[in-house]
C-alpha positions, 0 to 999 in steps of 0.5 A: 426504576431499576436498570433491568426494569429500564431496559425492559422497557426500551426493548419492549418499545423498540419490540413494538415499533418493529425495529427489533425484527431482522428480515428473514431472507432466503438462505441455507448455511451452504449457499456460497459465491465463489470468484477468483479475487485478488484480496488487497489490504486496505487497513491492516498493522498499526492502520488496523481499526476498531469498528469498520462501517459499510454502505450499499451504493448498489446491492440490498443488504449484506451476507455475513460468513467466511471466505475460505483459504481459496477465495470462496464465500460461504454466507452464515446470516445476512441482512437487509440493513444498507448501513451496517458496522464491523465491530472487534468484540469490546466495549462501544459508545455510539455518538453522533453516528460514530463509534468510540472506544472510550466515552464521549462527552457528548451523549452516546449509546453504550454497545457493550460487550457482553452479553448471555447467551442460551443453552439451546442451538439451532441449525440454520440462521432462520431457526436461530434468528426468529428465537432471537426476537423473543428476547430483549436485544436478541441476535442469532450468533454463529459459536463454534460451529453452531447457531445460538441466541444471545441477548441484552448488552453489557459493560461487564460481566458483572453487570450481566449476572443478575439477568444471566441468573434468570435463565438457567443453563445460560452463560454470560459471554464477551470480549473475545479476541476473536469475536466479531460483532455487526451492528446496524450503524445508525442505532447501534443495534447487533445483527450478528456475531461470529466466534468459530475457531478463530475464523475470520468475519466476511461480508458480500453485498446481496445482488449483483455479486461482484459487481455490487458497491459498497461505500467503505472510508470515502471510497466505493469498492466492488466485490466482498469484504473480511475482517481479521483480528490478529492476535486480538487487536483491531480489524485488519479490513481486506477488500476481496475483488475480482482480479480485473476489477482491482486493475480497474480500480489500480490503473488510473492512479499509476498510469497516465489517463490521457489520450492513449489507450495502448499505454492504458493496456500496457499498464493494465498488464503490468498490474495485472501481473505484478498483483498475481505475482505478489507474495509480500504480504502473504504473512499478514493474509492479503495479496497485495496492499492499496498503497505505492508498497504494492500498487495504488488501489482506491476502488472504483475508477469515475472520474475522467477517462474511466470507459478508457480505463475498463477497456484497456482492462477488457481488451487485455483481460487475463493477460499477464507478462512471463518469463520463461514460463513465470510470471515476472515481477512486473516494476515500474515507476514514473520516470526515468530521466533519460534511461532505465537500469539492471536490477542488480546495480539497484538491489544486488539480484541480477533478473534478466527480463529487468535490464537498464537501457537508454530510454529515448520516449520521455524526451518527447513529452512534457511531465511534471519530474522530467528535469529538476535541480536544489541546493543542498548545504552541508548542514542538511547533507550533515542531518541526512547522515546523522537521520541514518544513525551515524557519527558525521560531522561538518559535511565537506564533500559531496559527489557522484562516486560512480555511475552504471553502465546505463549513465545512472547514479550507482554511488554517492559519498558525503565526507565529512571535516574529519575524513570520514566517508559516508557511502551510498550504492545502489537505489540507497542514492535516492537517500536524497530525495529525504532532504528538504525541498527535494519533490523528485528524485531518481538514480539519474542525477549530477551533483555540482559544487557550487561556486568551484573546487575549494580544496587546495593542493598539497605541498606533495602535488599529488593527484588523488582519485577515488577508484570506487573503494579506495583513494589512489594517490600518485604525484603524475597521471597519464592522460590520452589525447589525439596525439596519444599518451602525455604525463601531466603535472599537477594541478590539472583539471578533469570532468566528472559525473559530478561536472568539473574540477581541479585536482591536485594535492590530497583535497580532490573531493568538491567541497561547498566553502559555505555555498553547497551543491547543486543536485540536477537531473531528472525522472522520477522513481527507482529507474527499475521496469517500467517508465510509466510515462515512457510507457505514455510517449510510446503510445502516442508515437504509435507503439502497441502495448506488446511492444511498450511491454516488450522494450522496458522488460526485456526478453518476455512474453504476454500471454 
């Protein structure tokens, strides 16, 4: 039997059986559904995936077309198919339900990716997809701008040819870097294939508009879907959501879902804001992603306190937070251990709705990340050095350098048996939390020697102090007492972000003498906006939304 008679054969039982037929529903090339939507990259960059499958949880079928650079979606073909998968335009094995790009030792169904298409065109995705049931594994296929009927699937194009012969003026086509290919998942059979001027795939669940739900990789998600291969490679797949919708679906995974519903509302407009601020990945065609890089988005919200969550989200609808008339960058994170700090002393840039100040609300509460303490040693504090491509020997000193005006953390310098000093300023002190054992860490923190000061003095009874840029050395220090000023001798002893200890001589510096040091403190996070459980404890003394807003940015106005 030859291969073109087989797959006669297979089309014709699939032909009788009904299976071939795609339901012809109502529809013109400019039917459109618009809304204003936030689009969240959900896999993009090395995550981007070969094959996308979704599944209607509430809706009927699925819209196939394109958003605009505007959000707004105009609808090329459809189906009635619950269960469909995206494919990039490249050679598929189905097995087990699932799509391979290689061949399976189990038995699998090949999708292959090429296919001949006809001369003639159509206007209309009805027109096109009725000529299509005339031919074996015919689809209707939207080509640069018009509909046409491709049919059959194969793994090359020369494995097409002798069938492509048998119609005149058609052509044989596939394995574009910018094709797009719907199939029905369970069967593998092709819907629909998009290749117009490098226009990118969209899909909307028929019914209920953004209110529809779609399982997608676990998760169920409201509103549209598109799918973008850039620069030929896999799908980039991006949730298209309604902007409080994503709030919904953000709140619960950032804030506290407990009791309080005004810290609930804080949050709401803090999302809110951020994701309509955001320009980070505008490069790579989203707003904002669904990971701690933006904010954590994973759909629809059903577990505890949900009604909670939609009505912090309805009673706040529209709000966000500005500053002189624009919209802020609306930072937070989970806790600060005892106060909040100046975005210049974290990333250089001084924003003045982004000011440090002592944070008296978590004290007041119970939360995981509220106080911790490790033991470092030197040979970790060695690795952390050496992870960051530098030259660092036997880890000899450790120590806070210098603190914020708001008590945090701004430096840490690790030296090492040869002298050299290895410095970090700025949010680069939370570093640490890249050692092992280390689950929190924030800019508020003491580092102790343990087991005391293990560095001699000199013969030269010197003192020597750390200024910040460089090591003074003097052989007396002035010290103010309740008597006024006295000169004392070395050695002495002096207190210190980093506890206490006896300098004199050269060797000031903590060291560990084989036993390490000690990192104690508290919170959770970068220190910068918002404490999201100091936005919690506020709610629970009382405090409105406006006003938890209102105390972590300073100077803004909710609108």
């Amino acid at each position: 039997m030859t291969q073109k008679f087989r797959r006669f054969s297979r089309w014709l039982s699939l032909f009788l059986a009904g299976v071939l037929f795609l339901p012809i529903l109502p529809l013109t090339a400019d039917a459109a559904y618009s809304q204003e939507s936030i689009r969240v990259g959900l896999y993009y960059g090395s995550n981007a995936m070969a094959t996308a499958n979704l599944e209607n949880e509430v809706g009927s079928g699925y819209q196939l077309g394109t958003f605009d650079d505007s959000g707004v979606f105009t609808a090329l073909g459809e189906t009635a198919e619950t269960q469909i998968t995206i494919c990039k335009d490249a050679n598929l094995y189905l097995s087990g339900g699932s799509f391979y790009e290689t061949p399976t030792a189990a038995a699998y169904q090949l999708i292959g990716a090429y296919h001949v298409q006809l001369p003639d065109t159509y206007d209309t995705y009805a027109a096109a997809a009725a000529a299509a049931q005339g031919y074996p594994y015919g689809f209707p296929a939207y080509v640069d701008g018009q509909y046409v009927v491709r049919f059959e699937f194969y793994s090359s194009a020369a494995n097409a040819s002798a069938d492509a012969a048998a119609y005149p003026g058609s052509q044989i086509v596939g394995a574009s870097s910018t094709c797009y290919t719907v199939v029905e998942t369970n069967t593998g059979r092709i819907l629909f294939e998009l290749d117009s001027g490098g226009e990118y795939l969209a899909v909307m669940p028929i019914s209920q508009g953004a209110m529809a739900q779609t399982w997608f990789r676990g998760y169920q998600y409201y509103g549209g879907f598109q799918y973008m291969r850039r620069s030929g490679n896999d799908l980039s797949v991006i949730n298209f959501v309604s902007e409080d919708l994503y709030v919904a679906g953000v709140l619960p995974y950032e804030f506290v879902v407990n009791e309080d519903l005004e810290s609930l509302k804080a949050g709401a407009v803090a999302i809110r804001t951020y994701a309509n601020a955001s320009v980070k990945h505008a490069a790579l065609g989203f707003d904002v992603c669904n990971s701690t890089d933006c904010q954590v988005y994973r759909g629809i919200y059903t577990g505890t306190g949900a009604e909670d969550v939609l009505q912090a989200v309805e009673e706040t609808a529209g709000e966000c937070a500005y500053y002189n008339g624009q919209l802020i960058e609306a930072l937070y994170f989970s806790s600060d251990g005892g106060a909040t700090e100046d975005a210049v002393n974290a990333w250089g840039s001084d924003v003045p709705y982004l000011q440090g100040k002592p944070d008296p609300y978590e004290e007041t509460i119970s939360f995981n990340g509220k106080s911790w303490s490790y033991t470092v040693t030197a040979a970790q504090l060695q690795a952390l050095v050496q992870s960051q491509g530098e030259l660092c020997g036997t880890v000899t000193g450790f120590a806070v350098t210098e603190l914020t005006d708001n008590g945090n953390v701004q430096e840490i310098t690790i030296t090492d048996s040869s002298g050299r000093q290895f410095t970090y300023r700025g949010d680069d002190v939370r570093i640490l939390q890249n050692l092992p054992g280390v689950t929190y860490m924030s800019r508020r923190f003491t580092v102790t020697a343990n087991g005391g000061q293990t560095g001699a003095a000199s013969s030269t009874e010197e003192f020597s102090v750390y200024d910040g840029t460089t090591t003074v050395t003097d052989d007396q220090v002035t010290a103010v007492t309740a008597n006024g000023t006295e000169v004392l001798e070395a050695p002495a002893t002096v207190i210190t972000a980093s506890g206490t200890y006896t300098v004199g001589g050269t060797a000031s510096t903590p060291s560990a003498s084989g036993e390490g040091w000690t990192i104690s403190g508290g919170g959770y996070g970068h220190n910068i906006g918002m404490s999201q459980w100091g936005a919690y404890a506020m709610g629970l003394q009382g405090y409105d939304y406006r006003e938890i807003l209102q105390f972590y940015y300073t100077g803004i106005t909710i609108q």
